[in-house]
DOTORSE-686810 format. One record per atom (N, C-alpha, C): residue number from 1; residue in three letters; atom name; x, y, z. Coordinates in Angstrom, 3 decimals. Layout:
DOTORSE-686810
R;pos;code;site;u;v;w
R;NUM;Ala;CA;X;Y;Z
...
//
This chain:
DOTORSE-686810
R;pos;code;site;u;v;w
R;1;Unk;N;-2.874;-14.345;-30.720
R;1;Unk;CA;-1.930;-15.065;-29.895
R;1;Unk;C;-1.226;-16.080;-30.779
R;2;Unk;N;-0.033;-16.173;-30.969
R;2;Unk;CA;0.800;-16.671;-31.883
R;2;Unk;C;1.200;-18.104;-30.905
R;3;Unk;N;1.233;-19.165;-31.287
R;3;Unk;CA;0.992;-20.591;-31.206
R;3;Unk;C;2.994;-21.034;-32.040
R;4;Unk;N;4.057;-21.714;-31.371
R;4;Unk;CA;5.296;-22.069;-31.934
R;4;Unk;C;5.709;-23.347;-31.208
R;5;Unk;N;6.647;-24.150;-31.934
R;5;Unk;CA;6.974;-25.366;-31.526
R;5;Unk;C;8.271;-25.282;-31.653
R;6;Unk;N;8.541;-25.788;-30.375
R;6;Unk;CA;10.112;-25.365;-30.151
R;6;Unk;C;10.948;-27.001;-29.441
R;7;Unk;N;12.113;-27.125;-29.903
R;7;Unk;CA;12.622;-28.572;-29.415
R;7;Unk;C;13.370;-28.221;-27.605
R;8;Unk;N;13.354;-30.042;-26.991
R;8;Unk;CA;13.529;-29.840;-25.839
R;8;Unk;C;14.936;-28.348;-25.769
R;9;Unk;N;16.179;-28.957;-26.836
R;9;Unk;CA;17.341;-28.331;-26.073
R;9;Unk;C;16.861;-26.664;-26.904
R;10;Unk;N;16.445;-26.128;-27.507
R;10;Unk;CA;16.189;-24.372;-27.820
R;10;Unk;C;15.318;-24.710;-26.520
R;11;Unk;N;14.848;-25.263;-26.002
R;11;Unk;CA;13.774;-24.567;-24.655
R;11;Unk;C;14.437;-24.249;-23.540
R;12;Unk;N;15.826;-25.132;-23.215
R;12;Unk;CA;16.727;-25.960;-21.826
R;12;Unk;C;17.431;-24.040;-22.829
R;13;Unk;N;18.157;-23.815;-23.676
R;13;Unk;CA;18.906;-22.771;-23.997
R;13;Unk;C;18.111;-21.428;-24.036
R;14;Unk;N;16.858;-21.146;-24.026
R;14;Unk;CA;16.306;-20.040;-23.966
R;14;Unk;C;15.082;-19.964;-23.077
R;15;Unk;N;14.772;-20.431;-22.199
R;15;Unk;CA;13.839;-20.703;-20.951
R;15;Unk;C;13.157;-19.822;-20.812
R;16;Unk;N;14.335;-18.251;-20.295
R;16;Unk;CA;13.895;-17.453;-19.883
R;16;Unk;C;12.895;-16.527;-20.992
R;17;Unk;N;13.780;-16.483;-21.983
R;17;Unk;CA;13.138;-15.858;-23.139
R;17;Unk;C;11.691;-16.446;-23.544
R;18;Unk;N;11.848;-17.321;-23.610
R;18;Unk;CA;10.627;-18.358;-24.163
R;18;Unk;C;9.600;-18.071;-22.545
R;19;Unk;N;10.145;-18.196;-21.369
R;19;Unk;CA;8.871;-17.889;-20.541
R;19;Unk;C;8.368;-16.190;-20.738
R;20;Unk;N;9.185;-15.254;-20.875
R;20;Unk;CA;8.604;-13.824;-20.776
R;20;Unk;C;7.796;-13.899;-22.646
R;21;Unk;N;8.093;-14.741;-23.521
R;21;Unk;CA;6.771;-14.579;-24.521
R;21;Unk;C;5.706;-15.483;-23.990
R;22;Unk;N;5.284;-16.233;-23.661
R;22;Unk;CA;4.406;-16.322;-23.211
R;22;Unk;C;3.556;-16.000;-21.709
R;23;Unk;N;4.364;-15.324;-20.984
R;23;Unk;CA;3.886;-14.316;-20.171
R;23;Unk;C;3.506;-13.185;-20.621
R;24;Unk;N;4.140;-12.460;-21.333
R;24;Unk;CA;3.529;-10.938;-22.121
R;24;Unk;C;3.199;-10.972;-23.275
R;25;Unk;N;3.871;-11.655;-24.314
R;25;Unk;CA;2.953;-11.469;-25.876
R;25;Unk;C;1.799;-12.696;-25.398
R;26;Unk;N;2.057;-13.517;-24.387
R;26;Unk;CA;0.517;-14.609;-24.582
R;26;Unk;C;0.985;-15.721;-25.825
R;27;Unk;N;1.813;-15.819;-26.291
R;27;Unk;CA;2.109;-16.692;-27.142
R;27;Unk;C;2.067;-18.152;-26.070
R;28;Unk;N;1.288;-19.503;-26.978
R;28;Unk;CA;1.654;-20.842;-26.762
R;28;Unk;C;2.697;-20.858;-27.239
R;29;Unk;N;3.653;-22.282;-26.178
R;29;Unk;CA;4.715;-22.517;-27.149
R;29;Unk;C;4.569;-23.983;-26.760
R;30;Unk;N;4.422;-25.334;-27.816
R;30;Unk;CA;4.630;-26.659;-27.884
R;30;Unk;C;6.235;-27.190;-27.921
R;31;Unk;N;6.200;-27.881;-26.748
R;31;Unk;CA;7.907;-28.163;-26.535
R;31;Unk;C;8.224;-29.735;-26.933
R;32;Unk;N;8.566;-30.052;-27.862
R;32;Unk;CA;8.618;-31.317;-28.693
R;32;Unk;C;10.267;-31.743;-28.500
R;33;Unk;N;10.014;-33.223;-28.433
R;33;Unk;CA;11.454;-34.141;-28.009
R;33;Unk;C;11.417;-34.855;-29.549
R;34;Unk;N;12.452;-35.040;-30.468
R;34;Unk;CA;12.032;-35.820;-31.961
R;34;Unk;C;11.069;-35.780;-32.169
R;35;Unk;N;10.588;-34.425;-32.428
R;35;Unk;CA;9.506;-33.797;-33.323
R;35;Unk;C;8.087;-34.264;-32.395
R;36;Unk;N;7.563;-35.018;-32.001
R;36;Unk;CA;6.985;-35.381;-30.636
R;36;Unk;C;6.418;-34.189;-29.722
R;37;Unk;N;5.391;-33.762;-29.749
R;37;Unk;CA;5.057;-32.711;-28.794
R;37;Unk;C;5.462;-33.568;-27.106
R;38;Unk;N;5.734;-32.511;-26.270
R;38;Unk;CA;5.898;-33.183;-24.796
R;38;Unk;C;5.016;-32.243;-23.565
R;39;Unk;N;4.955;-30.759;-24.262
R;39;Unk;CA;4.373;-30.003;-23.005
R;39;Unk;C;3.911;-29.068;-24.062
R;40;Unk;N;3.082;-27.979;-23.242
R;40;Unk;CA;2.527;-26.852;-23.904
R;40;Unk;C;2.472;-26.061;-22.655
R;41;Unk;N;3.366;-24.568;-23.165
R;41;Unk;CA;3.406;-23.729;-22.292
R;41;Unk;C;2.303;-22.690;-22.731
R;42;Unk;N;1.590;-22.026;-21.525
R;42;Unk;CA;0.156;-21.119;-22.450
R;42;Unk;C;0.237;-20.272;-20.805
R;43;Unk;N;0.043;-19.410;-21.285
R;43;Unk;CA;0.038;-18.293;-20.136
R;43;Unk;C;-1.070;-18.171;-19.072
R;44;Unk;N;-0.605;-18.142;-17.651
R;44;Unk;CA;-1.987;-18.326;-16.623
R;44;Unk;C;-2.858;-18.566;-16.555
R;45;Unk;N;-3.563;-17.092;-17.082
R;45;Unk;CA;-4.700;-16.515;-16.706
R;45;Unk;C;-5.732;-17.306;-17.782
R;46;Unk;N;-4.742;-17.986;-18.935
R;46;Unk;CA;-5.518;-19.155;-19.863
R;46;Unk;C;-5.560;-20.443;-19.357
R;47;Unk;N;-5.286;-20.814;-18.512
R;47;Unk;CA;-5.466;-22.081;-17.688
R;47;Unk;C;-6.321;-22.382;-16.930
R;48;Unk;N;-7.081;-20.877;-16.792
R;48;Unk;CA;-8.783;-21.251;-15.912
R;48;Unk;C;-9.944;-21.439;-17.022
R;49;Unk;N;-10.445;-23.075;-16.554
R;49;Unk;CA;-11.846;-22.902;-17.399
R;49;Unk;C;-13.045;-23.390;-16.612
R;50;Unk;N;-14.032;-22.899;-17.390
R;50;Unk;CA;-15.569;-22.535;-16.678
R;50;Unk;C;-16.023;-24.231;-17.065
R;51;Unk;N;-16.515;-24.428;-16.192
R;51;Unk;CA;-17.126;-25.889;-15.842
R;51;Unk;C;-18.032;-26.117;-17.684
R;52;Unk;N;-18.719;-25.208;-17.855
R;52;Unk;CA;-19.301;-24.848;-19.809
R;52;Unk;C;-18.415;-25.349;-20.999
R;53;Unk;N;-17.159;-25.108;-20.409
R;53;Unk;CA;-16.247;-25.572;-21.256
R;53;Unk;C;-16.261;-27.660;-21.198
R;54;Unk;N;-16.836;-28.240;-20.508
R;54;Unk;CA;-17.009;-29.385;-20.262
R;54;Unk;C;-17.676;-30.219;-21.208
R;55;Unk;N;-18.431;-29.151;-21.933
R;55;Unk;CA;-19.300;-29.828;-23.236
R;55;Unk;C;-18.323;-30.192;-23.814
R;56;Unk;N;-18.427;-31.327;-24.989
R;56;Unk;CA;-17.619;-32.111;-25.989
R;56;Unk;C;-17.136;-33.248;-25.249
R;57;Unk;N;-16.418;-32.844;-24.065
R;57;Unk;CA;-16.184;-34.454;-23.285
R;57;Unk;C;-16.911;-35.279;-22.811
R;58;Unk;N;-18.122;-34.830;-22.586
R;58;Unk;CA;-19.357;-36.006;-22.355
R;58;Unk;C;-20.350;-35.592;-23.512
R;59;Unk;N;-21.506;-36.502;-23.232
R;59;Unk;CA;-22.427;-36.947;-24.479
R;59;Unk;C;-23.120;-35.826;-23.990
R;60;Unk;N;-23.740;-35.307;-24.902
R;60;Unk;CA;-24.801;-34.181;-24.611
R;60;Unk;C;-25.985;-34.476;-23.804
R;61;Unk;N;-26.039;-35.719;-23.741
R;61;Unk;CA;-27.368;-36.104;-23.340
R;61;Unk;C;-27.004;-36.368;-21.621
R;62;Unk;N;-26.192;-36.849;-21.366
R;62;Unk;CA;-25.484;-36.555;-19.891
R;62;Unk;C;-26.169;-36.284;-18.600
R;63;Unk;N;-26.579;-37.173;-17.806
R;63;Unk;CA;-27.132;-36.576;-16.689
R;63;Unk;C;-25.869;-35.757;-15.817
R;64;Unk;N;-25.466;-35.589;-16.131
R;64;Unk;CA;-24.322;-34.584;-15.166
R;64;Unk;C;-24.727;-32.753;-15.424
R;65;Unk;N;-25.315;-32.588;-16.686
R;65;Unk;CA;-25.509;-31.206;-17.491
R;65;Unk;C;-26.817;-30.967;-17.036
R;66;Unk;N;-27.448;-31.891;-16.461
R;66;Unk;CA;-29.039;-31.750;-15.848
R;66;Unk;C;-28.638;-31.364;-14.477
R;67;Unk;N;-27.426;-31.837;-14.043
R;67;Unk;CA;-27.279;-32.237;-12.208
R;67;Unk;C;-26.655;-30.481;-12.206
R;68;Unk;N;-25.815;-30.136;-12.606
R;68;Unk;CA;-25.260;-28.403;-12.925
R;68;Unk;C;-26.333;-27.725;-12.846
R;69;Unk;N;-27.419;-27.877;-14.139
R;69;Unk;CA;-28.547;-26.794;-14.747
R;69;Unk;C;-29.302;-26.604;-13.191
R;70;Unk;N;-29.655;-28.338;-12.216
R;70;Unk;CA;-30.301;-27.786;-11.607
R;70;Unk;C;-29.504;-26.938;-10.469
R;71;Unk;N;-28.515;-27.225;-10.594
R;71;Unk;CA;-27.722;-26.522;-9.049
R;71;Unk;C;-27.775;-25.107;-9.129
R;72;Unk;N;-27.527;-24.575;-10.617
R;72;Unk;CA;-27.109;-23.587;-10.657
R;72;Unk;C;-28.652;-22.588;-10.448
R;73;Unk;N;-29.701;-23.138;-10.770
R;73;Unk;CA;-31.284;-23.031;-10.538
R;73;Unk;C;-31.666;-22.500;-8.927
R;74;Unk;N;-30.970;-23.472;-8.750
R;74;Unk;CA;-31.127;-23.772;-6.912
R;74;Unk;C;-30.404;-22.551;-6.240
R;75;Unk;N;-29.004;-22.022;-6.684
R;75;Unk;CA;-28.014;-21.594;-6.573
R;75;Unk;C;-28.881;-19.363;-6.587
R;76;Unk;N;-29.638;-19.515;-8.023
R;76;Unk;CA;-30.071;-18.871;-7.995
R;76;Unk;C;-31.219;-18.006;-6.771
R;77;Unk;N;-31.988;-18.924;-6.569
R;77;Unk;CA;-33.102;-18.864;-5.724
R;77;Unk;C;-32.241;-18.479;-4.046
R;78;Unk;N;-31.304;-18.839;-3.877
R;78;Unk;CA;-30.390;-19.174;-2.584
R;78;Unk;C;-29.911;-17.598;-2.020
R;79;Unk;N;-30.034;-17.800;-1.365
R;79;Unk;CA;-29.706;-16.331;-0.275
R;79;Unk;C;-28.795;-16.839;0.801
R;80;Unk;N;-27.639;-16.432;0.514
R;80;Unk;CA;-26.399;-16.342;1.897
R;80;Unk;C;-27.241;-15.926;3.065
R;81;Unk;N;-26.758;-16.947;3.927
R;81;Unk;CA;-26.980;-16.426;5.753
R;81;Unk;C;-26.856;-15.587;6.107
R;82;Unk;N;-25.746;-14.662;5.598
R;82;Unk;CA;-24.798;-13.059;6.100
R;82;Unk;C;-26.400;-12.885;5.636
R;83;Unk;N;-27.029;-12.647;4.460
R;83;Unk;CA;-27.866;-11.576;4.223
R;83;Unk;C;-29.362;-12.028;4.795
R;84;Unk;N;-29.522;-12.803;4.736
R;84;Unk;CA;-30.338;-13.479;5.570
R;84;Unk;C;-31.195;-12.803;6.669
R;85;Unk;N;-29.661;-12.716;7.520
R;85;Unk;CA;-29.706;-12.090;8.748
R;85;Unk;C;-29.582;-11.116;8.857
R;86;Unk;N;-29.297;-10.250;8.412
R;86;Unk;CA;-28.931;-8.814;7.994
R;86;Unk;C;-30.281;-8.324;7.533
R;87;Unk;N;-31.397;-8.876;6.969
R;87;Unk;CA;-32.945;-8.761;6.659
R;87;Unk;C;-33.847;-8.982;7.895
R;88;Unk;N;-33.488;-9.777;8.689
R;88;Unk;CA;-33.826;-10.688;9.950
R;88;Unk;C;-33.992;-9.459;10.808
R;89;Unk;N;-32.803;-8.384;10.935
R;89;Unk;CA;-32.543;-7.910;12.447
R;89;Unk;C;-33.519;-6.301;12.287
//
């Protein structure tokens, strides 16, 4: 995935172009005002991230990474109602 830095007015003059590469080749593109980054365009389906990705912004030691580990613990063990009941009848 090819990563380019492009100024406000080539972005305001080629929009469209510049949105269909990073819709289909997946290319980032950094949109800089006097050399100045201002936005970063990056395609959708790269804009979802997994709660895992959270490491580095807090301290490792973190009670928040304990409060997850256990949910997801809990989460495990857990049986939906639909099926529940569906065992029940």
């Amino acid at each position: 995935m090819g990563r380019q830095t492009i100024n406000v007015a080539e972005a305001k003059k080629y929009l469209s172009e510049i949105l269909a590469r990073v819709a289909y080749r997946k290319e980032q593109i950094i949109i800089t005002k006097r050399g100045k980054p201002l936005a970063k365009l990056v395609p959708v389906e790269e804009e979802t991230q997994h709660l895992a990705q959270a490491r580095g912004w807090l301290d490792e030691k973190d009670e928040f990474f304990g409060i997850i580990d256990r949910i997801v613990q809990g989460r495990q063990k857990h049986m939906p109602r639909v099926l529940r009941e569906q065992i029940g009848k």
